[in-house]
C-alpha positions as CSV (number, residue, x, y, z in Angstrom):
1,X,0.0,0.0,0.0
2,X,2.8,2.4,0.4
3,X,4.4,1.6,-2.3
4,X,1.3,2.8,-4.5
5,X,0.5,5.5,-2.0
6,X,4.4,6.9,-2.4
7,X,3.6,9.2,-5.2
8,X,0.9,10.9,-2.9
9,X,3.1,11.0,-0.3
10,X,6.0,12.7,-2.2
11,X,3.5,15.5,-4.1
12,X,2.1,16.4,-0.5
13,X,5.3,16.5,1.0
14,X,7.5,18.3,-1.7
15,X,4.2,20.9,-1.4
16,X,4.5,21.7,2.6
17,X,8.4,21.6,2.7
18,X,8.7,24.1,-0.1
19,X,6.2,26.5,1.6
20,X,8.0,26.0,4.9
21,X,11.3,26.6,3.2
22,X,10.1,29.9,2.3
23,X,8.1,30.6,5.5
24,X,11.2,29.6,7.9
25,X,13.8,32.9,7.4
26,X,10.3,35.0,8.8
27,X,9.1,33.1,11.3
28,X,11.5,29.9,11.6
29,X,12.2,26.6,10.9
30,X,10.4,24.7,14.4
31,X,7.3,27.7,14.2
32,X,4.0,26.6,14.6
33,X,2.9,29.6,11.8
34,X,5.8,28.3,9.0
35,X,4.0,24.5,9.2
36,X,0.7,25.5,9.6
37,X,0.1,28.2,6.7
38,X,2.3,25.3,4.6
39,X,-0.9,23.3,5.0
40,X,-2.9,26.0,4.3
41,X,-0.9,26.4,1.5
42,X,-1.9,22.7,0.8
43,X,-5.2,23.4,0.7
44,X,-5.1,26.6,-1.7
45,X,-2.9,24.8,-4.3
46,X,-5.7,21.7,-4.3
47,X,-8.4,23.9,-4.3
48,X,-7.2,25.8,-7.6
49,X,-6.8,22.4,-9.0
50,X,-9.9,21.2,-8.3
51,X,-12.0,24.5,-9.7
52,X,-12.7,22.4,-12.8
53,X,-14.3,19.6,-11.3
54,X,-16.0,22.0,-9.0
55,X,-17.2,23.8,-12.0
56,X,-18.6,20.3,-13.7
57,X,-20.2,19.9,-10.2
58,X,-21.9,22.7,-11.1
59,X,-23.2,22.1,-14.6
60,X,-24.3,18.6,-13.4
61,X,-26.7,19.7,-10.3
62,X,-28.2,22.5,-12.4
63,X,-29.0,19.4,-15.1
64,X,-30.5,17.2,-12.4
65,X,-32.3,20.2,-11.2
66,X,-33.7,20.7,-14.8
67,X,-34.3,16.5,-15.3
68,X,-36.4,16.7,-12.0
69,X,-39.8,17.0,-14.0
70,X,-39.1,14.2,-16.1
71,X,-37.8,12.1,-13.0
72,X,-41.5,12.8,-11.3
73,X,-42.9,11.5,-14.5
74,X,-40.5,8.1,-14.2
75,X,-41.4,7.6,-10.4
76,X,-45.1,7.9,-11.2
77,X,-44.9,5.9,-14.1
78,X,-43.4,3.1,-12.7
79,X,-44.0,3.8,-9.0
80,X,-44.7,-0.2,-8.7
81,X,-41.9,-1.3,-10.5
82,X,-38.7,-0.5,-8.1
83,X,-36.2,-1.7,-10.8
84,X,-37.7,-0.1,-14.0
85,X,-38.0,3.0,-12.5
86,X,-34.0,2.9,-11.5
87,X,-33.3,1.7,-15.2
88,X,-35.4,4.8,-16.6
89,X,-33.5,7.1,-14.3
90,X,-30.4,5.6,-15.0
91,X,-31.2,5.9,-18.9
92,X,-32.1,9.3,-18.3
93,X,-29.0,10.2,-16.7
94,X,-26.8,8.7,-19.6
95,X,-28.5,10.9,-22.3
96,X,-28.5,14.1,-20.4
97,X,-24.3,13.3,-19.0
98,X,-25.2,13.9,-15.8
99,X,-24.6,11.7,-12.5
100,X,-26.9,12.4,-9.3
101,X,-23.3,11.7,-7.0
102,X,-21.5,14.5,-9.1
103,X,-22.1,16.4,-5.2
104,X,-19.5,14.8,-3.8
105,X,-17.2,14.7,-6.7
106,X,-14.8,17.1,-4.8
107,X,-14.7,15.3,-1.8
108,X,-14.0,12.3,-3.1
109,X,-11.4,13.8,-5.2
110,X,-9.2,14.9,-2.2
111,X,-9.6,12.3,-0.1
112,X,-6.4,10.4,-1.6
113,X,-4.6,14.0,-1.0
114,X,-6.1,13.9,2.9
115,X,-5.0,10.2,3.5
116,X,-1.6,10.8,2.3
117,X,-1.3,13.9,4.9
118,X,-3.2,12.3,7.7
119,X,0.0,9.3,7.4
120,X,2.9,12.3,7.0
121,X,1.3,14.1,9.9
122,X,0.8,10.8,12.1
123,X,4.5,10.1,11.4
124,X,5.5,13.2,12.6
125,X,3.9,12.6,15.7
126,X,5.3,9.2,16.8
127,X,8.6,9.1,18.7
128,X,10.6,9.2,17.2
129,X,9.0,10.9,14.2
130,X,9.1,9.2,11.3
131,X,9.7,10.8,7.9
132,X,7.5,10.3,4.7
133,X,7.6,11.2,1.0
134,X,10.6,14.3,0.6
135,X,10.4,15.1,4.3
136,X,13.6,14.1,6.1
137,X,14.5,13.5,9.6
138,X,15.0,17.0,10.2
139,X,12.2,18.1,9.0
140,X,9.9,15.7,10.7
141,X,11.5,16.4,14.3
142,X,11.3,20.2,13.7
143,X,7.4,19.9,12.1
144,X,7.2,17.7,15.9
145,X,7.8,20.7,17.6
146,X,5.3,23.1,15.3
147,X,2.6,24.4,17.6
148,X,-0.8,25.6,16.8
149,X,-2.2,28.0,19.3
150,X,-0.1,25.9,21.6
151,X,-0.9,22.5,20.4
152,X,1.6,20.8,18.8
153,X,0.3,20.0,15.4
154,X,1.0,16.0,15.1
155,X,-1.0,15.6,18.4
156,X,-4.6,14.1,18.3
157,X,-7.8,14.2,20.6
158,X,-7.7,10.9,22.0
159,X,-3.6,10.5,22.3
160,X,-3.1,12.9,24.3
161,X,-4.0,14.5,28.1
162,X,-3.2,18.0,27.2
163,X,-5.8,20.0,27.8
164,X,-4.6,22.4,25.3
165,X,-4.6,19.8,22.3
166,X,-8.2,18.8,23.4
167,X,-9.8,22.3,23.5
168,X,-7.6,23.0,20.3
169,X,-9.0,20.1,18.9
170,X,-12.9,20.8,20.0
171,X,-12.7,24.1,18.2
172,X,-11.4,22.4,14.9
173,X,-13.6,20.2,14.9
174,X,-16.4,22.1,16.0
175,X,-16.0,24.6,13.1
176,X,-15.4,21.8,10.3
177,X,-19.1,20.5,11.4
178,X,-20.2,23.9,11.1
179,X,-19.0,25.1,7.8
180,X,-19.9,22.1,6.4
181,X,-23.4,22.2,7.5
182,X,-23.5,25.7,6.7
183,X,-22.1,25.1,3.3
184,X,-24.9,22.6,2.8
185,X,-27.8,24.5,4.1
186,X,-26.8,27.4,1.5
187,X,-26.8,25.4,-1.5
188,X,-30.4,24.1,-0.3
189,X,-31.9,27.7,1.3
190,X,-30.4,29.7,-1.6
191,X,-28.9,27.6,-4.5
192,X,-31.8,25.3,-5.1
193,X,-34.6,25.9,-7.3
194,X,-38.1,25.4,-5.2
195,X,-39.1,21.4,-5.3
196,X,-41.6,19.2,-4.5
197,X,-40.2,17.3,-1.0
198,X,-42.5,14.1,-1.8
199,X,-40.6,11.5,-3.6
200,X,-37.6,13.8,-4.9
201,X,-34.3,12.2,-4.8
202,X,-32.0,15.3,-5.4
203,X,-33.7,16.8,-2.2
204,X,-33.4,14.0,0.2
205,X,-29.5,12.9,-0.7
206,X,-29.0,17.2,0.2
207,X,-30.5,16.5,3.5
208,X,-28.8,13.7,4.1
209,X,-26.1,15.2,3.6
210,X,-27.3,18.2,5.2
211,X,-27.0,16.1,8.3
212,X,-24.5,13.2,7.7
213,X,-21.2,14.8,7.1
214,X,-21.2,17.1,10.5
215,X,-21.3,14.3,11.8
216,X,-18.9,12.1,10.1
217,X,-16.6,15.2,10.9
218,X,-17.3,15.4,14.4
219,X,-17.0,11.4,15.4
220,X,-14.0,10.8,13.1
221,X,-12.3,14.2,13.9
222,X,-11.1,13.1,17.5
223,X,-8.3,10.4,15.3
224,X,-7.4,13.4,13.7
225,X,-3.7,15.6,13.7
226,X,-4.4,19.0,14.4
227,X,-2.6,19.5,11.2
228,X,-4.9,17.5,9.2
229,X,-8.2,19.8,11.0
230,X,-6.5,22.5,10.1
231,X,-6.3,21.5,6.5
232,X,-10.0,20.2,6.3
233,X,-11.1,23.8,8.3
234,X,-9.5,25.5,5.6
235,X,-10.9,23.4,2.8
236,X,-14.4,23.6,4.1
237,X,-14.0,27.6,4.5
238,X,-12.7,27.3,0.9
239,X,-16.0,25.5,-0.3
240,X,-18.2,28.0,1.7
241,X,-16.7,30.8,-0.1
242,X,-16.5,29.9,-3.4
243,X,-20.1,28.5,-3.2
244,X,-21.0,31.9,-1.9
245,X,-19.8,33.7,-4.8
246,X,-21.1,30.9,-7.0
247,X,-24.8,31.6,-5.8
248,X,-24.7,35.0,-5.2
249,X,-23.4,35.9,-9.1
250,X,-24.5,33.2,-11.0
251,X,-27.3,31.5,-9.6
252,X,-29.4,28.3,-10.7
253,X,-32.6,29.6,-12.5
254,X,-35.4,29.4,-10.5
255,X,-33.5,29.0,-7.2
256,X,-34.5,31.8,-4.1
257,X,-30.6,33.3,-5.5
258,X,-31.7,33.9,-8.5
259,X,-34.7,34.9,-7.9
260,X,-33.4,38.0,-5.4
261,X,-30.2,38.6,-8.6
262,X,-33.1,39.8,-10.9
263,X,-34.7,41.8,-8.2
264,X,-31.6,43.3,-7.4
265,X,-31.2,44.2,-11.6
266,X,-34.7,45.5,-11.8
267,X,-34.5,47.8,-9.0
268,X,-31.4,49.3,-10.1
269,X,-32.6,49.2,-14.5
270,X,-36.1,49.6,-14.0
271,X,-36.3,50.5,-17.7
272,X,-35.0,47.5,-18.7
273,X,-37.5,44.6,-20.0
274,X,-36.6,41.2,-21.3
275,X,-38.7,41.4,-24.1
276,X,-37.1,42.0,-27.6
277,X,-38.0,45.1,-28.9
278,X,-37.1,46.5,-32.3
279,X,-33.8,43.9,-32.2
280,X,-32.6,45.0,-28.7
281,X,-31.5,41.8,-26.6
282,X,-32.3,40.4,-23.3
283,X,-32.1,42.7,-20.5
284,X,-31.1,45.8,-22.6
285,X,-32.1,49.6,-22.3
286,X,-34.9,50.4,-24.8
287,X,-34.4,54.3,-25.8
288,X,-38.5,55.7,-24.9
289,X,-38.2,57.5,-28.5
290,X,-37.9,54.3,-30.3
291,X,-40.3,52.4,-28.1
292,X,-43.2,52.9,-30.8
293,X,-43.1,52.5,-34.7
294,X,-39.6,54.0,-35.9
295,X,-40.2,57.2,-37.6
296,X,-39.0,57.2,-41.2
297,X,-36.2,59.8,-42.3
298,X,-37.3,62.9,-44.0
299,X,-36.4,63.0,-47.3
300,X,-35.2,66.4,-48.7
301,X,-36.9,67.3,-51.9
302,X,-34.5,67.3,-55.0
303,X,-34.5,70.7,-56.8
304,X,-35.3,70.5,-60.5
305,X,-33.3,72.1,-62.8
């Protein structure tokens, strides 16, 4: 397994020494600010890499939000046939390239990158530490020492009786269940069109998750390195934010979001219309003169000679 997992353990290594290296002439090499904004480095570099996927993510809710009609049609169709009803939705899917998972996409994407830094961070924090991927002795033993907010950052809820580490540890993991429900509840308050909660799949897999992942975070987060809650903190800060600005300037059609966006345009263009008028497009200003039948141009009378 580590053999296979060596590639990941190199990339993730290579990423948080280099940041160090350049954090360590400010703030030095055995500070608990040089390791920890390394990981947050971590994070920022994935994050970019991931805005793709995120913005397939994207494209393939809004299509699920559009297929939801014909999926209502499918359950009722074949609401007494379990297994031709998944068939049709599955069929539907397919022709439409969309997949109802496509949510968790991201997550699933990282969680290679957040196993291979859970076992450099847990290696740090044996004793002796032991080094993985790029990371040598030196570095390991000095990343040992790395504090955050007086925790050292290779420590973990349950192995350890500092009280420090534990409160630290409580407030990581008590704001990683929060943004992520937070994050949720936005998508479903502002970034979802108005559905039908009887019998709608998209709904109920967002309110299971709604509820599941807080608390995946907070019963598996006590196993955790402080350096690896800081990373998911600042991932699922990441997430809110950028799913924030998602919803908030381009929203789903139909969703509350979008609904308050075109408000917001009206109030501020109240002479604009979305009917097309005399060629103008969608949205545009319509000059009052030219509102009415266009007025021909006066012709000027030609002299005879």
């Amino acid at each position: 397994m580590n053999t296979i997992l060596n590639p990941l353990y190199i990339a993730v290594s290579w990423v948080i020494t280099t940041i160090h290296g350049l954090l360590s002439p400010i703030f030095g090499e055995a500070s608990g600010v040089s390791w920890s904004v390394a990981i947050i480095g971590l994070v920022v570099l994935i994050r970019i890499i991931l805005i793709p996927l995120f913005v397939k993510q994207i494209k393939s809710q809004r299509a699920l939000t559009a297929l939801q009609p014909h999926l209502k049609e499918i359950q009722k169709k074949y609401k007494d046939d379990r297994q031709k009803q998944s068939e049709e939705m599955m069929k539907l899917y397919k022709e439409h390239k969309t997949n109802p998972l496509a949510s968790c996409f991201p997550i699933l994407a990282q969680a290679p990158i957040f196993f291979a830094l859970f076992t450099v961070l847990n290696g740090i924090g044996k004793n002796p530490p032991v080094a993985h991927g790029v990371l040598t002795q030196t570095d390991a033993e000095s990343a040992a020492q790395a504090k955050f907010f007086g925790a050292p950052i290779s420590e973990t809820f349950l192995g350890t009786s500092s009280g420090t580490v534990k409160i630290v540890t409580v407030i990581l993991i008590a704001f990683m269940s929060l943004t992520t429900f937070t994050t949720q509840r936005q998508l479903m308050v502002k970034g979802m069109p108005k559905m039908d909660s009887s019998n709608n799949m998209m709904l109920q897999q967002q309110k299971i998750m709604l509820y599941l992942f807080p608390v995946i975070f907070a019963v598996s987060g006590v196993n955790f390195p402080i350096g690896v809650l800081i990373y998911w903190s600042t991932t699922n800060l990441w997430t809110w934010g950028q799913q924030f600005y998602v919803i908030k300037r381009n929203p789903t059609p139909g969703s509350p979001a979008y609904e308050e966006l075109q408000k917001k345009r009206s109030s501020k263009n109240p002479s604009a219309t979305n009917e097309n008028i005399d060629g103008a497009t969608e949205g545009s200003v319509i000059d009052p003169e030219i509102k009415g039948q266009r007025q021909q141009p006066n012709k000027k009378k030609k002299k005879k000679k």
